[in-house]
MIKENU-960103 format. One record per residue: residue in one letter; x, y, z of N, C-alpha, C in turn. Coordinates in steps of 0.05 Angstrom, whole numbers, padded with zeros to 5 digits, always signed. Example, Ala and Ser with C-alpha at 12.3 -4.5 7.8 and 13.67 -1.06 7.14 Angstrom:
A+00264-00114+00156+00246-00090+00156+00264-00066+00156;S+00257-00045+00142+00273-00021+00143+00258+00001+00157;
This chain:
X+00306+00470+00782+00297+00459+00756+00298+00429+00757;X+00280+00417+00745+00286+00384+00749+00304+00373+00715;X+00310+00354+00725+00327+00343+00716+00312+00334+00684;X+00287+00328+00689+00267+00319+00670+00258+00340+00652;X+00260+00366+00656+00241+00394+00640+00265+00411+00642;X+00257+00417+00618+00268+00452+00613+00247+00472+00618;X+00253+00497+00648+00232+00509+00652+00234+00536+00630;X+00220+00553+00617+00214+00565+00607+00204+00591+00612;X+00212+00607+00619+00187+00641+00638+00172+00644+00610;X+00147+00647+00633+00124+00648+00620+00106+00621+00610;X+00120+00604+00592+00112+00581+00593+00111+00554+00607;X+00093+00540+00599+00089+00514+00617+00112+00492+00608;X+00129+00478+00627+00150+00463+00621+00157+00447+00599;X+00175+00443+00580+00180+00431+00551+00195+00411+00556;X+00185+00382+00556+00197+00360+00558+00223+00359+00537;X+00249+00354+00550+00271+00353+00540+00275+00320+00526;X+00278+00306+00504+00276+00294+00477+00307+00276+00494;X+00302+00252+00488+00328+00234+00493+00355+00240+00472;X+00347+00251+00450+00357+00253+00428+00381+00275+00433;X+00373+00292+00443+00382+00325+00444+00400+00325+00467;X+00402+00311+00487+00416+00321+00504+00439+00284+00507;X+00465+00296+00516+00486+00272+00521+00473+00259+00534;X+00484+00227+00531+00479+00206+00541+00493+00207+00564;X+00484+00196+00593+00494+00201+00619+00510+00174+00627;X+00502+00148+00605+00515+00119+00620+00523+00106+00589;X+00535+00091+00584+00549+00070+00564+00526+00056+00557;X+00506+00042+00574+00484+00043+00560+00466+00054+00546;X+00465+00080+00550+00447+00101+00534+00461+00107+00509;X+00490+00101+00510+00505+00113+00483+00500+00095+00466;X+00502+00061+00475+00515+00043+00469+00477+00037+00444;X+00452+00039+00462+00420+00035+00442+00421+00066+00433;X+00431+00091+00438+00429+00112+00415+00443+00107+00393;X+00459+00091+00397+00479+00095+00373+00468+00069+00353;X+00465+00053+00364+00441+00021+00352+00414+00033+00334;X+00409+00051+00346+00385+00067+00330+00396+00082+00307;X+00408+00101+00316+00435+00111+00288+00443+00096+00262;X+00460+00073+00270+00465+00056+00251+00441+00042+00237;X+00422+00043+00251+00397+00026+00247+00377+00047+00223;X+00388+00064+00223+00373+00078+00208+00390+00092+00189;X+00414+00099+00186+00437+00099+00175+00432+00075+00148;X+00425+00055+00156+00433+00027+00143+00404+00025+00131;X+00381+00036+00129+00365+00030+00114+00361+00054+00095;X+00381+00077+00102+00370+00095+00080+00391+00093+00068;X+00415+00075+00071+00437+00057+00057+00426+00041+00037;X+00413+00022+00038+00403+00003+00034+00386+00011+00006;X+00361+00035+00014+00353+00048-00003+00361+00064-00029;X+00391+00077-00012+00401+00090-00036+00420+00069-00055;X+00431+00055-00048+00442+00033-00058+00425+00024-00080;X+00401+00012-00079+00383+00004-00090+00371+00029-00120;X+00367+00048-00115+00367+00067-00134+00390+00071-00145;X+00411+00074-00140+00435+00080-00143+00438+00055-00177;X+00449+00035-00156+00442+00001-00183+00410-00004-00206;X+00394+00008-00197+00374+00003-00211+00374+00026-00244;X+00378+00045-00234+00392+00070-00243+00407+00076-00261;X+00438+00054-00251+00466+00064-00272+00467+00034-00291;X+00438+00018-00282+00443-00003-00304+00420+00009-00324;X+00395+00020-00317+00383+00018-00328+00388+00061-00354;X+00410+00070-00337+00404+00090-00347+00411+00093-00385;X+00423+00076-00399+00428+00078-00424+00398+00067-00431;X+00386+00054-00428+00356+00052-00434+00339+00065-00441;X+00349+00089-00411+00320+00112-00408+00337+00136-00427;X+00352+00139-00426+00363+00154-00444+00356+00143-00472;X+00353+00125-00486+00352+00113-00511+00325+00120-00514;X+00301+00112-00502+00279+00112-00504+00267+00146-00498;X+00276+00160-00476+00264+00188-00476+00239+00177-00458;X+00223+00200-00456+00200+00198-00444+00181+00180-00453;X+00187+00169-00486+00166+00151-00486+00169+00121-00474;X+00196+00116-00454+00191+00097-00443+00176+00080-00420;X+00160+00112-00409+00139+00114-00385+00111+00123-00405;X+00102+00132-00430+00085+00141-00435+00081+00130-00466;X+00094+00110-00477+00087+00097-00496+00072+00065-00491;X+00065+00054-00506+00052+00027-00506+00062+00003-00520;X+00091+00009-00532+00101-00022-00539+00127-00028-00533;X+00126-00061-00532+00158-00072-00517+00160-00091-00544;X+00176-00091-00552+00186-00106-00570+00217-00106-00572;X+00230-00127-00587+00252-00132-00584+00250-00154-00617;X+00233-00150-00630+00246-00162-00651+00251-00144-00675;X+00251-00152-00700+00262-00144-00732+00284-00123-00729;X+00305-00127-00705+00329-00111-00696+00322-00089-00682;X+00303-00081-00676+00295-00056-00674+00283-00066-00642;X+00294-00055-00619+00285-00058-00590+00273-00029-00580;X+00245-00038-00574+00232-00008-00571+00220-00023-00537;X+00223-00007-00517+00213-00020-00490+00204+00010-00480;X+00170+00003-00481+00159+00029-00464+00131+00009-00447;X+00127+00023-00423+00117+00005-00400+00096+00027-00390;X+00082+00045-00413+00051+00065-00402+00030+00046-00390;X+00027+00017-00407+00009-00001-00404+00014-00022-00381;X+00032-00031-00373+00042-00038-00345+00031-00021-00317;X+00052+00010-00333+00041+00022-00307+00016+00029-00301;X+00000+00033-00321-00031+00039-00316-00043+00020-00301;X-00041-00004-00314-00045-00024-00296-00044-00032-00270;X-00018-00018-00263-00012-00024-00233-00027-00010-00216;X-00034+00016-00230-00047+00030-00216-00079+00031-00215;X-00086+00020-00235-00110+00010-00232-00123-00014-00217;X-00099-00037-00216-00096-00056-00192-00103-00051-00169;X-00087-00026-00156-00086-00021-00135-00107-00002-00125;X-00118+00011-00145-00144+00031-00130-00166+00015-00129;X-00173-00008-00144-00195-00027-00151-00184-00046-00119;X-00158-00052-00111-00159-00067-00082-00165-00045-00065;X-00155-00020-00059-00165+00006-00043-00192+00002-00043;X-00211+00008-00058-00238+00005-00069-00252-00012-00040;X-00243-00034-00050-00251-00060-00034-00248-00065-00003;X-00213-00055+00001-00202-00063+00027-00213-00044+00047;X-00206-00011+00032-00215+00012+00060-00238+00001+00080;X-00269+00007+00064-00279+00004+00077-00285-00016+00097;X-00274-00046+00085-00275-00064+00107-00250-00067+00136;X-00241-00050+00119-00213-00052+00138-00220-00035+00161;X-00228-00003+00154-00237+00014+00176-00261+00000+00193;X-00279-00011+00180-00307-00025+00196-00288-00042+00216;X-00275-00069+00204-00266-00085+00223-00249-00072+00247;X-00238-00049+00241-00217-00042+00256-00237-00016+00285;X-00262-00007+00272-00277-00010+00289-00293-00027+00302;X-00300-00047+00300-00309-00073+00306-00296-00070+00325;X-00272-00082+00324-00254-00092+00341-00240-00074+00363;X-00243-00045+00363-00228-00028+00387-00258-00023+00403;X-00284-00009+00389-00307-00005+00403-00331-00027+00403;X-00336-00037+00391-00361-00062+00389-00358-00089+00397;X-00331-00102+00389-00328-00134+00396-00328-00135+00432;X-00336-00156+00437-00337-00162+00471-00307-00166+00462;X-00290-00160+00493-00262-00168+00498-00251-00192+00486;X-00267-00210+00493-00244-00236+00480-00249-00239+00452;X-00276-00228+00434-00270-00233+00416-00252-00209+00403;X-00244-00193+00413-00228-00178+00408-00202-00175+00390;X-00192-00194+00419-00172-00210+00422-00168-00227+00402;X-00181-00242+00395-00178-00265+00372-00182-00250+00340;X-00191-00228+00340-00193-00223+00318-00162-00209+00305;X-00158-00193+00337-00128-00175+00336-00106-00200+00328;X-00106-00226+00335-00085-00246+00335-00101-00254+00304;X-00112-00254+00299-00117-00278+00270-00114-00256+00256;X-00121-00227+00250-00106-00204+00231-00085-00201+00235;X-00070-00208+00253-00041-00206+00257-00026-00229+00237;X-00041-00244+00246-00025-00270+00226-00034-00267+00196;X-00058-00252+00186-00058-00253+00155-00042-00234+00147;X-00031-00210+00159-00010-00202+00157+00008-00207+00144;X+00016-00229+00155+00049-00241+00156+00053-00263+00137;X+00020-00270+00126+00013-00285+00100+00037-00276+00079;X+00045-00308+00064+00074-00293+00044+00050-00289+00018;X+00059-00271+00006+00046-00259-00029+00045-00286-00041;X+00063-00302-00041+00061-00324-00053+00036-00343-00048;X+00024-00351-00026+00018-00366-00006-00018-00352-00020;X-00021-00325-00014-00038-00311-00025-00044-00318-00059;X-00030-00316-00075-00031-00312-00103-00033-00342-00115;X-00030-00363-00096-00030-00398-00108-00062-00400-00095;X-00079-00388-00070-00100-00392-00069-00116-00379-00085;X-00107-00356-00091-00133-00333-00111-00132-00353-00139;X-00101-00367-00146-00112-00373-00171-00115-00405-00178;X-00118-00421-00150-00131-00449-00145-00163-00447-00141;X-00165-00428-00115-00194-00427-00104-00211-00412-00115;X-00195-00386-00110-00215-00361-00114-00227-00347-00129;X-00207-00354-00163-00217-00355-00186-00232-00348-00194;X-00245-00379-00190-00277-00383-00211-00305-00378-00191;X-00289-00366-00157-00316-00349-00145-00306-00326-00155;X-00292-00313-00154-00300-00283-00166-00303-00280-00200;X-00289-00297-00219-00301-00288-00245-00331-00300-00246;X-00345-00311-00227-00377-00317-00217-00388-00293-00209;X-00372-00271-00197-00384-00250-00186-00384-00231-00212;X-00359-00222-00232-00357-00214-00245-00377-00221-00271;X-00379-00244-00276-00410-00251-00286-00438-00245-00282;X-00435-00236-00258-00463-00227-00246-00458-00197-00251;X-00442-00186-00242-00438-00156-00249-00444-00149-00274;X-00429-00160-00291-00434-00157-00319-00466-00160-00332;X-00469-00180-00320-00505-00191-00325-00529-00169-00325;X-00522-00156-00293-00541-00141-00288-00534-00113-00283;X-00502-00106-00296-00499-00086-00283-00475-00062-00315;X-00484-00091-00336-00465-00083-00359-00470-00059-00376;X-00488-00051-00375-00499-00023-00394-00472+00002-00381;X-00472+00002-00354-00442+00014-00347-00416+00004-00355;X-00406+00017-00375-00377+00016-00381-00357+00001-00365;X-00358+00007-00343-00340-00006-00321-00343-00034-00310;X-00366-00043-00327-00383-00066-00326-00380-00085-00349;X-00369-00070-00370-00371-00084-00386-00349-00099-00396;X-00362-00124-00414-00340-00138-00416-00347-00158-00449;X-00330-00148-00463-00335-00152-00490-00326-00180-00501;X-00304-00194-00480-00295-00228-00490-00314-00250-00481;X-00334-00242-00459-00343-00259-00452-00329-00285-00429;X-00308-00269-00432-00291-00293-00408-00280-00272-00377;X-00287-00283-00359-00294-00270-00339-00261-00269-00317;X-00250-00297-00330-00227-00309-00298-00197-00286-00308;X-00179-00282-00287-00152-00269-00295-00161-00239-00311;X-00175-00225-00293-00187-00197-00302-00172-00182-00275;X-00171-00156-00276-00160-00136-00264-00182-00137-00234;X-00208-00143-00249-00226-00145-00221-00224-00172-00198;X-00207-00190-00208-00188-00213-00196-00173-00198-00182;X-00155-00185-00199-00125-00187-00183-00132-00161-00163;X-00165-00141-00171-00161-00122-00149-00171-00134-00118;X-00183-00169-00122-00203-00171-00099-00167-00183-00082;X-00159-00197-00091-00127-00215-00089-00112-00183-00065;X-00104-00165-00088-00096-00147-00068-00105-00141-00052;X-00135-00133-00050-00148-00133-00024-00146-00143-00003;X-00143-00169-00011-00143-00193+00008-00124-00188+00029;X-00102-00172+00005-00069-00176+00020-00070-00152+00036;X-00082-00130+00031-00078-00105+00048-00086-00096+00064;X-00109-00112+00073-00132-00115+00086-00120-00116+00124;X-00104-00136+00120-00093-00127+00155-00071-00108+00157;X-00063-00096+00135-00044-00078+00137-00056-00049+00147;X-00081-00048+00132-00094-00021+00138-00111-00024+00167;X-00110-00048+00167-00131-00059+00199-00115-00053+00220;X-00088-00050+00214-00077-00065+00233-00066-00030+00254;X-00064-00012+00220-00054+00010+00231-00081+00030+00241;X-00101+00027+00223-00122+00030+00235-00134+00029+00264;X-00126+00005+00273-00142-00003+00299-00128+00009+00319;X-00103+00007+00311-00082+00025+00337-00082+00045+00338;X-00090+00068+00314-00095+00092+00315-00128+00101+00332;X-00139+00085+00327-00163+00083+00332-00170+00078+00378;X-00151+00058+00378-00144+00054+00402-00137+00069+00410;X-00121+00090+00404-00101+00114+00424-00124+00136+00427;X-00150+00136+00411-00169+00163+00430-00173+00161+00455;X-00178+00192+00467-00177+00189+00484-00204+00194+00498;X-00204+00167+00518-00234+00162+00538-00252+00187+00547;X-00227+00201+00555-00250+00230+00563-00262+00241+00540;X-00253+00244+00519-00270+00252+00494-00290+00231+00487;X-00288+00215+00491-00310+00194+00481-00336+00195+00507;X-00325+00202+00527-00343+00206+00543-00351+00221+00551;X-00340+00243+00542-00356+00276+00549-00381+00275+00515;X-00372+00257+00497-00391+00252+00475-00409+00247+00485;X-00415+00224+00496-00433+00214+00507-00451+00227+00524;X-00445+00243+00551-00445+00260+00567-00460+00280+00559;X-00453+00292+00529-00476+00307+00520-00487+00295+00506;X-00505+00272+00508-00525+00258+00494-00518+00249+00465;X-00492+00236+00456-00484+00230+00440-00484+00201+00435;X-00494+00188+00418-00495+00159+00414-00470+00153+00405;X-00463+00121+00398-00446+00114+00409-00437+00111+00368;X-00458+00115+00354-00448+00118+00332-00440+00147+00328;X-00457+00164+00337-00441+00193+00329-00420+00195+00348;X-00417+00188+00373-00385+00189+00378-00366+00180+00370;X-00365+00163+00350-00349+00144+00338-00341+00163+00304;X-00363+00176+00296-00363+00194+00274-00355+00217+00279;X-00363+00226+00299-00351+00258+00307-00321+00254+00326;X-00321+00237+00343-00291+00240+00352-00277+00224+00350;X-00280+00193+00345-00262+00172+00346-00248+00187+00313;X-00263+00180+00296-00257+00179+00261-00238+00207+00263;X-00251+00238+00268-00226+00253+00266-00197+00255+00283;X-00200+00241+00300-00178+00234+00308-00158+00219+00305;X-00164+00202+00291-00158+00179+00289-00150+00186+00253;X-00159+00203+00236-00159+00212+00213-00130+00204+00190;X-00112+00222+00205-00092+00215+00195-00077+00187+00195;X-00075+00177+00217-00066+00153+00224-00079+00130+00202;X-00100+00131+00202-00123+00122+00183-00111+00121+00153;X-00105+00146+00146-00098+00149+00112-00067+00145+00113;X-00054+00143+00131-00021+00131+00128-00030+00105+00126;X-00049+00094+00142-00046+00056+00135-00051+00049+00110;X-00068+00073+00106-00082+00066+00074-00053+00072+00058;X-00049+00091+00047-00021+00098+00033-00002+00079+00045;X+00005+00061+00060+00020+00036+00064+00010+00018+00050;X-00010+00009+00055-00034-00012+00034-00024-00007+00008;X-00040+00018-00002-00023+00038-00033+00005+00027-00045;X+00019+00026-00029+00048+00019-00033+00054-00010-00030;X+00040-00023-00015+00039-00053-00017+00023-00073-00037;X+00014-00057-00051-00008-00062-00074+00011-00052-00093;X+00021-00029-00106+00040-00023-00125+00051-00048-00125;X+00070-00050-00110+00092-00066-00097+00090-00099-00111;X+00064-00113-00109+00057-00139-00108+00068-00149-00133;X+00080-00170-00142+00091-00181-00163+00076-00211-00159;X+00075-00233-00153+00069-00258-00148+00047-00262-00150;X+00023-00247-00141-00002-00258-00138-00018-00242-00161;X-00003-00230-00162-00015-00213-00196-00012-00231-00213;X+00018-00243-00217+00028-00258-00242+00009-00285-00241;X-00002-00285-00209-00016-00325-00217-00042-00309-00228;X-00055-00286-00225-00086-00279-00221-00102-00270-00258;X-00073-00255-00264-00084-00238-00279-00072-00243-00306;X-00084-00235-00323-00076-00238-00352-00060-00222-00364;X-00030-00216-00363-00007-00198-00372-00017-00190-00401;X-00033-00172-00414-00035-00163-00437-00023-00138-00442;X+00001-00135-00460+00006-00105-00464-00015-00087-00481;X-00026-00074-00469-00047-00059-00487-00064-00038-00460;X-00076-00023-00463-00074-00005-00437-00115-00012-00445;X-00117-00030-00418-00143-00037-00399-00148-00012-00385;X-00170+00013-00404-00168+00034-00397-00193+00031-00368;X-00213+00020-00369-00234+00019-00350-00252-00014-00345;X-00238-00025-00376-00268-00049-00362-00249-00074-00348;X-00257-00066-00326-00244-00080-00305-00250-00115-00306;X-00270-00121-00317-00281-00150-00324-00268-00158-00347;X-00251-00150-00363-00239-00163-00387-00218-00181-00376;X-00212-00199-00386-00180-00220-00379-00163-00201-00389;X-00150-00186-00377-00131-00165-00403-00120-00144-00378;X-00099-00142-00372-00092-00121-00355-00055-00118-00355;X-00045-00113-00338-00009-00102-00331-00005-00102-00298;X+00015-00101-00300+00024-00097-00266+00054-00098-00278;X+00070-00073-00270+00103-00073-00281+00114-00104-00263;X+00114-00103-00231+00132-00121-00224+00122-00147-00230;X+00100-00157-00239+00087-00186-00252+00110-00180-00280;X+00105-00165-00292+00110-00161-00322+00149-00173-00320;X+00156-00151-00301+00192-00168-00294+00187-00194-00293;X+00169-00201-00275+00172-00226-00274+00172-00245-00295;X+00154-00243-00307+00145-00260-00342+00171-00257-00360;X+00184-00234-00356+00199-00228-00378+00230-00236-00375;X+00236-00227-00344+00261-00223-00337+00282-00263-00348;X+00272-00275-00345+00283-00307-00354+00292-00313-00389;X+00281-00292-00395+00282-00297-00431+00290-00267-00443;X+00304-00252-00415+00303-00222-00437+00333-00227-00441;X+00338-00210-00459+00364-00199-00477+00377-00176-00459;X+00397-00178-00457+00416-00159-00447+00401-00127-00441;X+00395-00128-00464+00386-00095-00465+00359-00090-00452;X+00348-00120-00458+00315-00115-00450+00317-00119-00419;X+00336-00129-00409+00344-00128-00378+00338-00106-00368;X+00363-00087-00377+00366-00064-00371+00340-00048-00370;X+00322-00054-00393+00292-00042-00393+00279-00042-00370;X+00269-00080-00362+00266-00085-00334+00266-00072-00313;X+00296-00071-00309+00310-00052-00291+00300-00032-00287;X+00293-00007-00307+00280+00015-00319+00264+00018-00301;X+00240-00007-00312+00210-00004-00296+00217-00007-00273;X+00233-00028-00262+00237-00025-00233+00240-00005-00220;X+00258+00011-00232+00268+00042-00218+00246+00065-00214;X+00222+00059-00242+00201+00072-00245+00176+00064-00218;X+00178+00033-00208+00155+00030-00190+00168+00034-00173;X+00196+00029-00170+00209+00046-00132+00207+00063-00125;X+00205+00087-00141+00209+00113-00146+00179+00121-00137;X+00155+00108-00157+00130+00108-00152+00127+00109-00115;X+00132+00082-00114+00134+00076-00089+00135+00087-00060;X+00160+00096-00066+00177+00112-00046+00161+00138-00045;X+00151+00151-00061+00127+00171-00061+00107+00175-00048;X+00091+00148-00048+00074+00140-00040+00081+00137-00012;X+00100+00128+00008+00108+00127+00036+00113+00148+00046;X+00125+00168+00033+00141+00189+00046+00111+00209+00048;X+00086+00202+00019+00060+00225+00027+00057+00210+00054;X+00052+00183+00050+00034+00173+00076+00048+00181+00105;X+00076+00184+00110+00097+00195+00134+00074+00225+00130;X+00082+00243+00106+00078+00265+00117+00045+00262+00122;X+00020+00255+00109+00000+00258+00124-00001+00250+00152;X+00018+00233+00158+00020+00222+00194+00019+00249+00212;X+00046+00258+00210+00058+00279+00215+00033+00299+00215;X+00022+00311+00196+00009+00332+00187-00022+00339+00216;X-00025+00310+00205-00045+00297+00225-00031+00309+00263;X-00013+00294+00270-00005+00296+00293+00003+00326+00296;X+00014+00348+00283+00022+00369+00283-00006+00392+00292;X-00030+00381+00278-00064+00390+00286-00065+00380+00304;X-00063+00357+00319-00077+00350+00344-00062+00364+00368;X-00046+00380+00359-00023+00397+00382-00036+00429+00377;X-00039+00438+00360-00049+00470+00356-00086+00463+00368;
């Protein structure tokens, strides 16, 4: 039997897992155990974080009941402190499907571009300059959308409206176009854009040549090989980057707060109004001038978009998984 396989009667050899079997040298113990603590320490880190968000904010959510996720007012004056965040959260989530909207498709195109269409070197340069918008800080993002980029997109949103307003989703009843939800969804875009590229392209990279070329082989163009075998293969991997994006869009506090217009009132569809929410912008505005209790509120929502959050990663893990578990049956 080799040292490498577990043989099996009847079956074909089952690669034995570093994980599963003792470490043979002080170095193998010394990076298993580095990985251990390494992972140990972020689901530390995590629970910690719920844990504090939680036992400050829990006399809050208890005070308030359910209408602190599904009502529409924050107030804190005539003695009476009522803090409910339906219109925040809507917002957030409207934020973020309006940057989805935008980013997917350019993100999957570029990320084919760049593994099957670009010549080599420009390849190369595109993989290094998406790498670096990447690593772009939120901040860095959210001072250009609301110096530069502004008054080109409430220009676009003017045009939409112009010729495209008899649709609801078009419409826009103030007449003022800048710090609208269709801002802060192009802003997130902006930002998620090499996140989904980035996972994209590497998933996209790992098909494998002989399938692309037995495509071919039976008279398959180089677009339907790309539709019929690169894309389902590549499928899952694909919708985890996206559901990362998802969660990095929730997530955004900074470039919302320069872009968009914090109105509490729930911006059910017209995405062109100045008028929208985002919970972690909303901490932000608030958290400098709140009251003890309204802290704790804060807090609240916080616990409410981590929670969101953390949802959102653990689908995108399991579509990974789900994905890789089919490419084995």
């Amino acid at each position: 039997m080799s040292s490498s396989t577990l043989e099996v009667p009847g079956n074909t050899p089952t690669p034995r897992y570093f994980g599963r079997e003792k470490s043979r040298t002080k170095s193998d113990k010394l990076f298993s155990g580095s990985i251990i603590v390494a992972a140990l320490s972020s689901l530390f880190v995590l629970t910690a974080i719920l844990i504090y968000l939680g036992s400050n904010s829990w006399p809050v959510l208890v005070e308030q009941g359910i209408s602190f996720v599904t009502g529409s007012e924050w107030s804190t004056t005539d003695g009476v402190e009522v803090f409910q965040i339906w219109p925040m959260l809507y917002g957030t989530l409207l934020n973020a499907i309006i940057g989805l909207v935008i980013a997917v498709p350019v993100s999957v195109f570029l990320a084919l571009f760049i593994v099957f269409l670009a010549p080599r070197n420009l390849s190369k340069v595109l993989t290094v300059v998406i790498d670096i918008l990447a690593a772009i800080p939120s901040g860095i993002i959210g001072l250009w959308g609301f110096l530069v980029f502004t008054d080109t997109a409430a220009g676009w949103g003017q045009l939409l409206n112009q010729y495209l307003g008899w649709i609801p989703l078009f419409a826009n009843d103030q007449n003022q176009f800048a710090r609208s939800p269709f801002i802060a969804g192009w802003v997130l875009a902006i930002m998620i854009i090499p996140i989904i590229t980035v996972v994209s392209r590497e998933v996209l990279a790992q098909t494998p040549q002989e399938l692309l070329d037995a495509a071919r082989g039976l008279g398959g163009s180089l677009s339907g090989s790309i539709r019929m075998v690169a894309l389902p293969h590549a499928r899952g991997g694909i919708v985890g980057g996206v559901m990362l994006g998802l969660g990095r869009a929730l997530g955004e506090t900074i470039a919302i707060y320069f872009v968009l217009n914090l109105i509490f009132d729930v911006n059910i569809y017209k995405i062109l109004n100045p008028e929208g929410g985002a919970i972690a912008s909303m901490i932000v505005a608030k958290f400098g001038e709140a009251t003890p209790n309204e802290i704790n509120a804060l807090l609240g929502a916080g616990l409410i978009l981590f929670i969101m959050t953390l949802f959102v990663n653990l689908a995108a893990n399991y579509i990974v998984k789900r994905s890789q578990r089919e490419k084995l049956i």
